[in-house]
Structure formats: C-alpha cells, structure tokens
DOVO-289187 format. One record per residue (C-alpha): residue in three letters; x, y, z; residue number from 1. Coordinates in steps of 0.25 Angstrom, whole numbers, always signed. Layout:
% DOVO-289187
('ala', (X, Y, Z), NUM) ...
This chain:
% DOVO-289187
('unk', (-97, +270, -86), 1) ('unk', (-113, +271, -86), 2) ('unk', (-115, +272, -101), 3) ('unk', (-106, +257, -102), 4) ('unk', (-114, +250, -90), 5) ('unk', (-115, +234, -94), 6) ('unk', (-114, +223, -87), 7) ('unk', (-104, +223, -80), 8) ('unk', (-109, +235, -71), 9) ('unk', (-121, +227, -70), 10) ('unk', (-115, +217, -63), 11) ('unk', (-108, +224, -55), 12) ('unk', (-119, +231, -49), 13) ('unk', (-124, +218, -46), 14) ('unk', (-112, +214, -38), 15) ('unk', (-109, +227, -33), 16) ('unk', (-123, +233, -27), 17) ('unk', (-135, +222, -32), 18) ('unk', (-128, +210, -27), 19) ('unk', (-124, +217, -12), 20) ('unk', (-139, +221, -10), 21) ('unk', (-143, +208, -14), 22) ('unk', (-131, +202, -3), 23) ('unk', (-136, +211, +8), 24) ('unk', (-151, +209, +5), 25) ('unk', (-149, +192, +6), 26) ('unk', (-140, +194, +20), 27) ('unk', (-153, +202, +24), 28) ('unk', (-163, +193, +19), 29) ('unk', (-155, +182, +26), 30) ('unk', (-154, +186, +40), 31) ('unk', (-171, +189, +39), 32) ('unk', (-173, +175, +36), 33) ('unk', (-164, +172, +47), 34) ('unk', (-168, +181, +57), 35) ('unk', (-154, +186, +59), 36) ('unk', (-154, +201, +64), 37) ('unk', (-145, +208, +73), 38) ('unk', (-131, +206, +66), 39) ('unk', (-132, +213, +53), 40) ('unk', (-121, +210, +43), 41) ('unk', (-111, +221, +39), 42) ('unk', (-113, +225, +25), 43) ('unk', (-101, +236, +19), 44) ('unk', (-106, +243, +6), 45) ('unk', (-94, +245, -3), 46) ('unk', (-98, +259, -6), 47) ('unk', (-89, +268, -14), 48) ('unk', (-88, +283, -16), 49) ('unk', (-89, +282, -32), 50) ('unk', (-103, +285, -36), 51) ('unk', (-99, +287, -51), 52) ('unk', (-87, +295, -48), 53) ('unk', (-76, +285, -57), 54) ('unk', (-86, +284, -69), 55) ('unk', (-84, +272, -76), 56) ('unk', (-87, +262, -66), 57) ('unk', (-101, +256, -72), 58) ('unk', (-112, +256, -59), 59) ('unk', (-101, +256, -48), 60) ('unk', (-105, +269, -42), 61) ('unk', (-119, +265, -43), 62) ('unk', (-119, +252, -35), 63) ('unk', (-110, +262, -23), 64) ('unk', (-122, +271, -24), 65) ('unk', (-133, +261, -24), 66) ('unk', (-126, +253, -12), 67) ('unk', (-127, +266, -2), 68) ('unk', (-142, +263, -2), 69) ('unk', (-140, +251, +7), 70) ('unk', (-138, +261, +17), 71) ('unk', (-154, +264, +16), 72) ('unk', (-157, +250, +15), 73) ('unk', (-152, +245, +25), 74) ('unk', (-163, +255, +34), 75) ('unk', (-175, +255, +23), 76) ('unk', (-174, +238, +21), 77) ('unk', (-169, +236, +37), 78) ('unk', (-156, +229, +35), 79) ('unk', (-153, +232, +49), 80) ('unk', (-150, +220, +58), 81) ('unk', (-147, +213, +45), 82) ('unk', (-136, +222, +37), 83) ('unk', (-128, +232, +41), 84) ('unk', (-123, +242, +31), 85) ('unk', (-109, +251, +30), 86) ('unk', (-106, +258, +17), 87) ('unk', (-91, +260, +13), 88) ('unk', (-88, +271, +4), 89) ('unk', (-74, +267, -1), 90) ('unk', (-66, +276, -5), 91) ('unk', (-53, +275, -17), 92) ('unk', (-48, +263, -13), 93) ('unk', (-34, +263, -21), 94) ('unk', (-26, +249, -25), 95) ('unk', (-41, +242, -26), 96) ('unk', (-44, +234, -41), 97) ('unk', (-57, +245, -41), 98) ('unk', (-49, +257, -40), 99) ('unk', (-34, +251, -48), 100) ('unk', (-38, +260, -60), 101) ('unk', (-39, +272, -51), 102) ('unk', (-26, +269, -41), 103) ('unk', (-17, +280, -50), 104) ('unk', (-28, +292, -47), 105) ('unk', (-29, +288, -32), 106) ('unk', (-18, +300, -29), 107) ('unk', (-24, +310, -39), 108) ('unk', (-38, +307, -29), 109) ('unk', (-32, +309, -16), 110) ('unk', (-25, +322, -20), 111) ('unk', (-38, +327, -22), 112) ('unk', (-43, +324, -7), 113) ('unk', (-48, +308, -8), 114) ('unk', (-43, +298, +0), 115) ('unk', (-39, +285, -5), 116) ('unk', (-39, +271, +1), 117) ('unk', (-31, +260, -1), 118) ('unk', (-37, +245, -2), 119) ('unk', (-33, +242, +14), 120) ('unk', (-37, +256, +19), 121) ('unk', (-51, +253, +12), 122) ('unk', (-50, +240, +18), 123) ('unk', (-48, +244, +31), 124) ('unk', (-59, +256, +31), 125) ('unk', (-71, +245, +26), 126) ('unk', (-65, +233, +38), 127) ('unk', (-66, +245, +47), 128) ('unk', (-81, +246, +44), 129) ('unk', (-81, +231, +49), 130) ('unk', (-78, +238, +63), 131) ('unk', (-88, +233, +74), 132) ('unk', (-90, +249, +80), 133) ('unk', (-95, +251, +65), 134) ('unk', (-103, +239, +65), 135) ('unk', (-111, +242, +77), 136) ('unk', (-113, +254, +69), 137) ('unk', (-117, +249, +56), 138) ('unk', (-127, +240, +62), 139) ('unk', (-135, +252, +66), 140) ('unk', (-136, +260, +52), 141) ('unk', (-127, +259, +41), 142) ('unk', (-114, +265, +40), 143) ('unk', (-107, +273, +28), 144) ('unk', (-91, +272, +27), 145) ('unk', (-86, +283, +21), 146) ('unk', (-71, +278, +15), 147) ('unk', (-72, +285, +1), 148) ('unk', (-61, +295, +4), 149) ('unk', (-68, +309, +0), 150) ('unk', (-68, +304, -14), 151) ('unk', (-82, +304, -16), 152) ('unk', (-80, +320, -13), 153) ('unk', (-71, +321, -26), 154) ('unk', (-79, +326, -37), 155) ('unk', (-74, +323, -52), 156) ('unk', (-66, +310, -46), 157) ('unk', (-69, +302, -60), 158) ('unk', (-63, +314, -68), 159) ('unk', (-53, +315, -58), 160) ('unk', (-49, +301, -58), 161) ('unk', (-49, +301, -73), 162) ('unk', (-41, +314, -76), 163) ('unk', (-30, +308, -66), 164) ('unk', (-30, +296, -72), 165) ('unk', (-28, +302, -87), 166) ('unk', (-18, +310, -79), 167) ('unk', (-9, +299, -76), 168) ('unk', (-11, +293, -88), 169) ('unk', (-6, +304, -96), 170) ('unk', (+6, +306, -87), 171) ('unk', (+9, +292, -88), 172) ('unk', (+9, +291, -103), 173) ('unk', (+17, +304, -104), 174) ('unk', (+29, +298, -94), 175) ('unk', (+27, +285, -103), 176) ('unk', (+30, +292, -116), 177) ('unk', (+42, +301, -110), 178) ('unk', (+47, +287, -106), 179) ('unk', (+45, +281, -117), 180) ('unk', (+53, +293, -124), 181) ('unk', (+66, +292, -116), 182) ('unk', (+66, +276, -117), 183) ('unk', (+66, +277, -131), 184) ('unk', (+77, +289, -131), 185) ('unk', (+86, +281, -122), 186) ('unk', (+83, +269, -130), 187) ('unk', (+88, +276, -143), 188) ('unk', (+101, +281, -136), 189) ('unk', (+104, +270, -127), 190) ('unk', (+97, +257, -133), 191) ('unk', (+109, +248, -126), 192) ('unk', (+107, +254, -114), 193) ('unk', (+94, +253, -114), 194) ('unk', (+92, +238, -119), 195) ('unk', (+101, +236, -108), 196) ('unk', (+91, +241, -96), 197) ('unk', (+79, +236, -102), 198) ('unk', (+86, +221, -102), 199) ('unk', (+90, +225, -86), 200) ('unk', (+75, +231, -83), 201) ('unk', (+68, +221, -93), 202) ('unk', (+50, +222, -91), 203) ('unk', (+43, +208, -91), 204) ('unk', (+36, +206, -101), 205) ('unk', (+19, +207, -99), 206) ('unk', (+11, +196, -106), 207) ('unk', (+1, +200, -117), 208) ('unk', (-12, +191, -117), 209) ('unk', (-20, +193, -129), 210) ('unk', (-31, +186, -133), 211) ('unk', (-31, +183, -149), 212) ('unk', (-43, +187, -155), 213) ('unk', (-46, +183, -168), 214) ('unk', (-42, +191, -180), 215) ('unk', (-54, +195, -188), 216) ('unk', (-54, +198, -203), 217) ('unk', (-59, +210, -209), 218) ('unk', (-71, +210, -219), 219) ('unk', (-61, +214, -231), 220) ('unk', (-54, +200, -227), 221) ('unk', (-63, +190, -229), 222) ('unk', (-68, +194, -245), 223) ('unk', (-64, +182, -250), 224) ('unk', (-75, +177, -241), 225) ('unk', (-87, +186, -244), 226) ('unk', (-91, +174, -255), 227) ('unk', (-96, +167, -243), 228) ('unk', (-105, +179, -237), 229) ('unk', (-119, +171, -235), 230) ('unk', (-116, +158, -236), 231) ('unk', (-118, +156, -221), 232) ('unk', (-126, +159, -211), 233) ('unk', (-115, +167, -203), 234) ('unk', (-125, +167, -191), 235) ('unk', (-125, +153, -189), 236) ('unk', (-109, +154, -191), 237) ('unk', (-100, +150, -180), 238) ('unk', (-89, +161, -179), 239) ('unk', (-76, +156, -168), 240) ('unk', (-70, +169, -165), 241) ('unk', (-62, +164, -152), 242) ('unk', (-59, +151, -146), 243) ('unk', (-55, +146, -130), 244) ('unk', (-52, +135, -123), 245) ('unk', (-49, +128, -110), 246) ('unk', (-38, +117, -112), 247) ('unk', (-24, +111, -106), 248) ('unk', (-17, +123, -109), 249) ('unk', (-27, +133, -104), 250) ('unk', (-33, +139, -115), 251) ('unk', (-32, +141, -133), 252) ('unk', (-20, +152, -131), 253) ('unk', (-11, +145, -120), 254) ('unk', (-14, +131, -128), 255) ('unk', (-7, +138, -142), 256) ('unk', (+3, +142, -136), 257) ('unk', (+8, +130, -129), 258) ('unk', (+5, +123, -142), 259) ('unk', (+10, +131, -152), 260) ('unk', (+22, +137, -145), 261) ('unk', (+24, +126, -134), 262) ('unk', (+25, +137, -122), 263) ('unk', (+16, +147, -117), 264) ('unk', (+19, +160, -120), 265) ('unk', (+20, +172, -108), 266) ('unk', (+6, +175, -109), 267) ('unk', (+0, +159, -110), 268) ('unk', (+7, +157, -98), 269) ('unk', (+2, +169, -89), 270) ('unk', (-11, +164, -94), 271) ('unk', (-10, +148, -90), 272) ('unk', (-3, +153, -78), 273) ('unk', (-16, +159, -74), 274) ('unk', (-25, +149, -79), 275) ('unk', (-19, +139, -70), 276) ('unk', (-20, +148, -59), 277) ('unk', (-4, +150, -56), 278) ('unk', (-6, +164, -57), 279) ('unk', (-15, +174, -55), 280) ('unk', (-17, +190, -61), 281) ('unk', (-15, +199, -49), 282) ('unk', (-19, +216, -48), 283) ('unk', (-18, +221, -34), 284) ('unk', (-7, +220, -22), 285) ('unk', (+2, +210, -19), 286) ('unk', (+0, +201, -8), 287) ('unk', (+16, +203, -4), 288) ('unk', (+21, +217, -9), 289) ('unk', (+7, +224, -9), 290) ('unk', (+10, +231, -22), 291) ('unk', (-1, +233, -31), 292) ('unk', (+1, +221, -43), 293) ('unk', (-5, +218, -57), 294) ('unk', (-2, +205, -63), 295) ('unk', (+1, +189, -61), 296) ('unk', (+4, +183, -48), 297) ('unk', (+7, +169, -44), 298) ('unk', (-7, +161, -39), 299) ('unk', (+1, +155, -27), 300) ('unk', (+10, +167, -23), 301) ('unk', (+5, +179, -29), 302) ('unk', (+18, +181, -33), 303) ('unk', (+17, +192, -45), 304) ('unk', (+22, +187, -57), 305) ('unk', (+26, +195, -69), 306) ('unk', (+21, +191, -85), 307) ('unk', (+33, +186, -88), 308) ('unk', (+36, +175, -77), 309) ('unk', (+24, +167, -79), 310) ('unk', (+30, +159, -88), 311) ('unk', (+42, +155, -82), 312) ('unk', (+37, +152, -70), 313) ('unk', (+23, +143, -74), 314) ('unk', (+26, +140, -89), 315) ('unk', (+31, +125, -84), 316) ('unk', (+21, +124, -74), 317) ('unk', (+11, +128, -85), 318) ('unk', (+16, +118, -97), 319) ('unk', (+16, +107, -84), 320) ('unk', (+1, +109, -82), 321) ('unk', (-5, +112, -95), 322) ('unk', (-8, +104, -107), 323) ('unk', (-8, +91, -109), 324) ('unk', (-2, +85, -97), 325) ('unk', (-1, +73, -86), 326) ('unk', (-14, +74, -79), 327) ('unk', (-14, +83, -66), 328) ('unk', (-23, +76, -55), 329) ('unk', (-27, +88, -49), 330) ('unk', (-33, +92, -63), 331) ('unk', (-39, +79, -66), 332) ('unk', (-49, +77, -53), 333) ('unk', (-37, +69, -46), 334) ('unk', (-35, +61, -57), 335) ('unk', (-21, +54, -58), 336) ('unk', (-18, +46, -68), 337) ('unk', (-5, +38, -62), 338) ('unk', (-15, +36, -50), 339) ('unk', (-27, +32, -57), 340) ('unk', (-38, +26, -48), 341) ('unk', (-45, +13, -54), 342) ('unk', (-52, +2, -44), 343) ('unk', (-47, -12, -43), 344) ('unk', (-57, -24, -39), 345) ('unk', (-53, -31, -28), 346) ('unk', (-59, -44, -23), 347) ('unk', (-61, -46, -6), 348) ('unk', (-57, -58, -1), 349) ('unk', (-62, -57, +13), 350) ('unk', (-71, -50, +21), 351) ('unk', (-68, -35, +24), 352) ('unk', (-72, -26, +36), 353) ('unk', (-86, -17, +34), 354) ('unk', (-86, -3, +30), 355) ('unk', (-97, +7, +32), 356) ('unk', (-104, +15, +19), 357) ('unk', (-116, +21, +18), 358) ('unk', (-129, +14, +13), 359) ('unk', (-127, +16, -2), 360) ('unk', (-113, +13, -3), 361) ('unk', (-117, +0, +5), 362) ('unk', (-128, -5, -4), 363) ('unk', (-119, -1, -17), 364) ('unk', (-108, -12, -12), 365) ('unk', (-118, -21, -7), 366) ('unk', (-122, -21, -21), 367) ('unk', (-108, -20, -29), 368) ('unk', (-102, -32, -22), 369) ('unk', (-117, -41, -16), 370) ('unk', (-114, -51, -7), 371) ('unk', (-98, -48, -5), 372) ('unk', (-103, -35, +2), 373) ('unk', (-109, -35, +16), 374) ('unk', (-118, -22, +20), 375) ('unk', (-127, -19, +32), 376) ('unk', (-130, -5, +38), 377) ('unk', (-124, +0, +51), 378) ('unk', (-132, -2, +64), 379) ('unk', (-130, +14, +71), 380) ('unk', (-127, +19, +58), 381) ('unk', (-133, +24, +44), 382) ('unk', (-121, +17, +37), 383) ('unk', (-119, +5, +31), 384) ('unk', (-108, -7, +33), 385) ('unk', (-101, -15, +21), 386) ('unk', (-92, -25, +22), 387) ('unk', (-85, -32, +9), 388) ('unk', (-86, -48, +8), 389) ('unk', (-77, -57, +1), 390) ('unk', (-78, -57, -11), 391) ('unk', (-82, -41, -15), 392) ('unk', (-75, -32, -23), 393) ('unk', (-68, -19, -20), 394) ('unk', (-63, -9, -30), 395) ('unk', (-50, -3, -24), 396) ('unk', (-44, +10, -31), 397) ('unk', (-30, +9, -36), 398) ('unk', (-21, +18, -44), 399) ('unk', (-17, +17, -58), 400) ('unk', (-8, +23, -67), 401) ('unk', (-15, +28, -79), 402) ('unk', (-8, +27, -95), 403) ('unk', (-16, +41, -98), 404) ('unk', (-7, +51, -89), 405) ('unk', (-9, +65, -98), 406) ('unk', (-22, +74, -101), 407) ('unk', (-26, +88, -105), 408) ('unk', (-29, +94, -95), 409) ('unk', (-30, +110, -90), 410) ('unk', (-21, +118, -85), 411) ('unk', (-18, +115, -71), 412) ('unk', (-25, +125, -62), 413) ('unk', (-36, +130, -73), 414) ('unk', (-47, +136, -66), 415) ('unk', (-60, +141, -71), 416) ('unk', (-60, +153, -60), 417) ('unk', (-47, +158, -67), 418) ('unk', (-54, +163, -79), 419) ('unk', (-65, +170, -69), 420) ('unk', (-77, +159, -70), 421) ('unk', (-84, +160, -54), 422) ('unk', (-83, +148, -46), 423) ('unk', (-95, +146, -45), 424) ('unk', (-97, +143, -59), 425) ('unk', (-84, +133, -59), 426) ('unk', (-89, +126, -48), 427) ('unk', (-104, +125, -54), 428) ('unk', (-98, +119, -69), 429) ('unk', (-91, +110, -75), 430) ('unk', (-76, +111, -80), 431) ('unk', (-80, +111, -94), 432) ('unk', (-89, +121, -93), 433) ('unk', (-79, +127, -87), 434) ('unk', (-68, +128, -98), 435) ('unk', (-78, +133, -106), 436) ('unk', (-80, +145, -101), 437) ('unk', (-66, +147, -101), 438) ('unk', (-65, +144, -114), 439) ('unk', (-78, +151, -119), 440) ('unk', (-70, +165, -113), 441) ('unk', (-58, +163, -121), 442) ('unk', (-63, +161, -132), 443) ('unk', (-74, +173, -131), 444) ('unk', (-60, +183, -128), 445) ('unk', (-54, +177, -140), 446) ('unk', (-65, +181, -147), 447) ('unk', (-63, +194, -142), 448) ('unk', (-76, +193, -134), 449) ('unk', (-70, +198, -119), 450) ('unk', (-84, +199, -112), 451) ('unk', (-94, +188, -116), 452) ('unk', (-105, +198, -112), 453) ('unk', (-102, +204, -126), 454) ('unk', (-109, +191, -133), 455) ('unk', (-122, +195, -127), 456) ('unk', (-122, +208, -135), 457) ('unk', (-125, +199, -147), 458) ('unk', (-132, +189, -142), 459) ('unk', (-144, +186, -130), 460) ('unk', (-137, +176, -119), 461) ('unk', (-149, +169, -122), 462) ('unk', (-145, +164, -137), 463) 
C-alpha cells in the first residue's frame, strides 16, 4: 500500500524500471562507440494492465506506467537503428507465482467478460512477438501488444477481486464447520466405526518448524533484582538474546537433537536434508504429472516427497554424513588420508635423458641440485633443456596411510547458496566468512529479529 512504501518497494523499482533503462541506455551507448547501426536489438517491455487497480502491490503500477514512456524515447532520444521497442501489455496470467494468490477469483473475473491466460497461452502470445513479419515492423516504430484481455476495461476489479475473495472464504469456513459438526456427531455415535476409517484413510503428518525464542521475564519477576538497579552501566552491557552456528551437524537445533536424543526428529531431518542439498522446496507444476504442487521434492528426480518420508528415506544417509566422521575427500580438497602423499628422496645413479621447462624452473634446479644438474637453452625455442647427472636428487611422491583417519567436518553437500547468499559473494570470500553469515542469521531469527533491516531502526550503519 502507498502509506507502507519501504525498502523493499524501492528495490524493486530499481530492478523493475531504473535497472532496465540503465540496460537499454548501456546496449545504446555501446553500439555509438562501436559504430554498429543498422541491426537494432529487440527490446519487449513487460507491461501490464494494473495501474493501481489490485492496491497493495507497493510501486508495481507505477514502474508499468513509467515504462510506456520508452515508447517516446525511443523518437525524442533516437534509439532507432540501435533499439527496437515492443510493449506487451499482459493480461491475467493464471497458475504464475505473481498471480497464485489470485488463481481462486480467476472464474469470478471471466464471468464478468475478462479473458484469462494460462502461463503457455501468454508464452506463446509474447514468442509470437519474436515473429520476423513483426520485426520488420518493429524496426520502423514501436509496437504496443495488447494481451491484457479487456481487463483494464473492468472498473472496481480490486473490490471486485476482494469481495470474491471474502466470498470464498466465508463459504469455505461455513462447509468446514458443518463438516466439522457431522464428524463429531458420527464420531459420538459410531466412535469404532469411525476409528476404524481414519486407521484405513490415515493423513501424514506436516512438520512443525519453529524457531525457539527466548522466554523473557516480566518486570514483576525480577524484584528480587531491583537492589542491583545502578550498579552498571547497562549501555556498556552485552545482552545474548540468540545464538547460531555452522558445525558438523548443520546448525544449534539439529546438533541437540542428535546429542541429546541421539536421532533427528521429523523436522531436523527435513531440514539437513535440505542443507545438504538432497532435497529441495517445490511450488509450481510438476515436471511429469503437470499438476500444480507445493512442497518438497527430490533434488535428483524431482520426485515429490510427503513430510513424513524424509526421514525414512535420508536419516541414514544423514547420520553417515554428519558429525564427527571418517574424512570424506571430496570435502577435504582431495585429501585422503589412507592415500597421503609425502615425497621420498631418491639418489640417480646415472645419467638420465633431458627434459624441457621453462627458464625459471631451469634456473631453480640448476640451483637446488649445482653441478648434478646440466642446463642449456633451446636453439628454435624460448625453452629451456635439463638433464639430471649422477649423483642428483629427486623427490618422488608416494602414498601413505595416515594414523589420523577421522575429523569434524560439515555436512556433506553444505552450500552457502542454500541459504540465499549470491554467488558472487561465495565466490569473492572466504569459507569462514562464509559460515558467519549463516551463522550471524540464525542467531538474529532466534532473537526474533527476521529482517536485519530492523537493527537499522536503532542504530546508523555507520556505528
């Protein structure tokens, strides 16, 4: 709503309209400095029919508006030769993540004259604007698509959408209590019978995350501390109200549980399941069936999985690769301790063949082994030639089993990118740096602190 803007809606008009102009204005820029006219590039503007019409969607209405005005760009700042410009208003797009919360009013909207799209019928209206017929045309002046289904001639549609919304909702809460009402009336009459079905029809059970926040005592609990009421300075008190970390058994939750009950409970395994990238959350269709889906799915197959069959099917492979453990290679750099490389001297006893390497590497067995060593640079070529005398020594790799076989280390498959840090930031840091941010995160939700733009209420960045 426009008396809530933060933010958030500011960044999203910087990834939604500043961003874009700043794209096309670069791709412009570029082809002047490289004197490359004549094959503009095809830009499609996502527009949309929702000027405001929703309501409580921050500046999304806004940045639609303000992108139409590229179409007059594109004469008063010349982009001809260099862009080409065609607007697609998109119309209701049903089964899309923008428009899930609105799918159950998509009937109540085309009754009333609208016509909605489906994700592959909008697909296939914006690839058609991809045509070459349109190109050509496109080239010559820009070019307004008009997909939006008559819904920007409905008048009221936020009211509309709402009062449907509330429509359903009520009906639904009605069925749910009559429901309700006759289980518990057959339940009273029939309780055998009815055991007896819900043992044949029995519902999995849905995990329950919950992050545990501290309990905080009243003021009325803590007289008996009131005696020591200035006797510190409380701003230079350091106050822990939440803890994370990043260890061998994931983070502070899963790790008490393993040590405190010696198994993971349904929920601590959904969640290092996760972690280690063995599954991942799903909302949207299927890949196989199609269907519409909300919920956790194998990483490999994308096979759905239900709440309840994450443990019995990756508890063990979990407990196998958490914790204290036999070191993994793949986790360790290569690093395998019943193959441990170490270099043994060994003595030449006669002369051996030369060898090419380059001028530095040359001089820096010239000088390790003096006189043993022969070196002389390559008439045709920039290299140099080395050959070993008698006498020299060489240190040859060998393989050794290692007395230290176990180590702490993380969960196989941990990966920063699962908890949403960019990877460009993964790659530019270090690990450690790393975990603490992870770790930094959990410990700012167990403080009940779920958006660390909240600390900057109370205090400047800068302190």
């Amino acid at each position: 709503m426009a008396t809530n803007l933060g933010s958030r809606s500011e960044l999203a008009q910087r990834v939604m309209l500043t961003n874009v102009l700043r794209v096309l204005g670069s791709i412009k820029t570029a082809k002047l400095q490289l004197r490359y006219s004549g094959s503009p590039s095809l830009v499609v503007l996502p527009l949309s029919p929702n000027h405001g019409s929703f309501g409580g969607d921050g500046l999304y209405g806004e940045c639609k508006i303000a992108l139409e005005t590229l179409f007059n760009r594109w004469e008063s700042e010349e982009w001809e030769g260099y862009l080409s410009i065609v607007g697609a208003a998109i119309g209701w797009t049903r089964g899309t993540s923008l428009m899930s919360a609105t799918n159950l009013v998509a009937q109540k909207v085309e009754s009333l004259g609208v016509r909605t799209f489906s994700a592959r019928e909008m697909a296939f209206n914006i690839l058609g604007l991809l045509n070459p017929q349109i190109s050509r045309i496109v080239h010559r002046h820009p070019v307004w698509a008009d997909f939006t289904g008559g819904i920007d001639c409905l008048r009221g549609l936020g009211k509309i959408v709402g009062g449907e919304r509330s429509r359903i909702e009520r009906r639904s809460k009605i069925i749910r209590k009559c429901l309700q009402s006759t289980a518990n009336d057959i339940s009273a009459l029939q309780h055998h019978h009815v055991y007896a079905i819900q043992l044949d029809h029995y519902m999995s059970s849905l995990a329950n995350h919950q992050s545990h926040f501290p309990a905080v005592k009243g003021y009325n609990d803590l007289q008996h501390l009131h005696h020591l009421q200035g006797m510190v300075n409380l701003d230079k008190v350091v106050v822990v109200t939440g803890y994370g970390e990043v260890g061998p058994h994931g983070n502070s939750e899963t790790r008490w549980e393993i040590e405190a009950f010696g198994e993971l409970s349904m929920e601590g395994c959904i969640e290092l399941a996760w972690i280690m990238g063995l599954i991942k959350h799903h909302n949207g269709p299927l890949a196989i069936t199609k269907q519409h889906y909300i919920g956790w799915v194998d990483a490999k197959s994308n096979e759905p999985i239900k709440d309840i069959e994450v443990k019995p099917r990756y508890h063990e492979y979990i407990l196998a690769h958490t914790g204290i453990r036999l070191m993994e290679p793949e986790l360790t750099g290569g690093y395998d301790p019943i193959k441990k490389s170490v270099l043994r001297e060994v003595l030449i006893e006669h002369d051996m063949e030369p060898f090419e390497a380059s001028a530095d590497e040359a001089a820096a067995f010239k000088q390790s082994n003096g006189d043993k060593v022969d070196i002389w640079e390559c008439a045709n070529s920039a290299s140099w030639s080395v050959r070993f005398l008698k006498g020299a020594l060489v240190r040859v790799p060998m393989a050794v089993a290692a007395d230290r076989l176990v180590a702490a280390m993380l969960p196989t498959g941990w990966n920063a990118a699962c908890f949403g840090i960019p990877d460009d930031v993964i790659r530019q840091v270090d690990p450690v740096t790393l975990y603490t941010l992870v770790a930094t995160v959990e410990a700012l939700v167990r403080s009940g602190i779920t958006d660390p733009y909240e600390l900057y209420q109370h205090f400047h960045v800068s302190e």
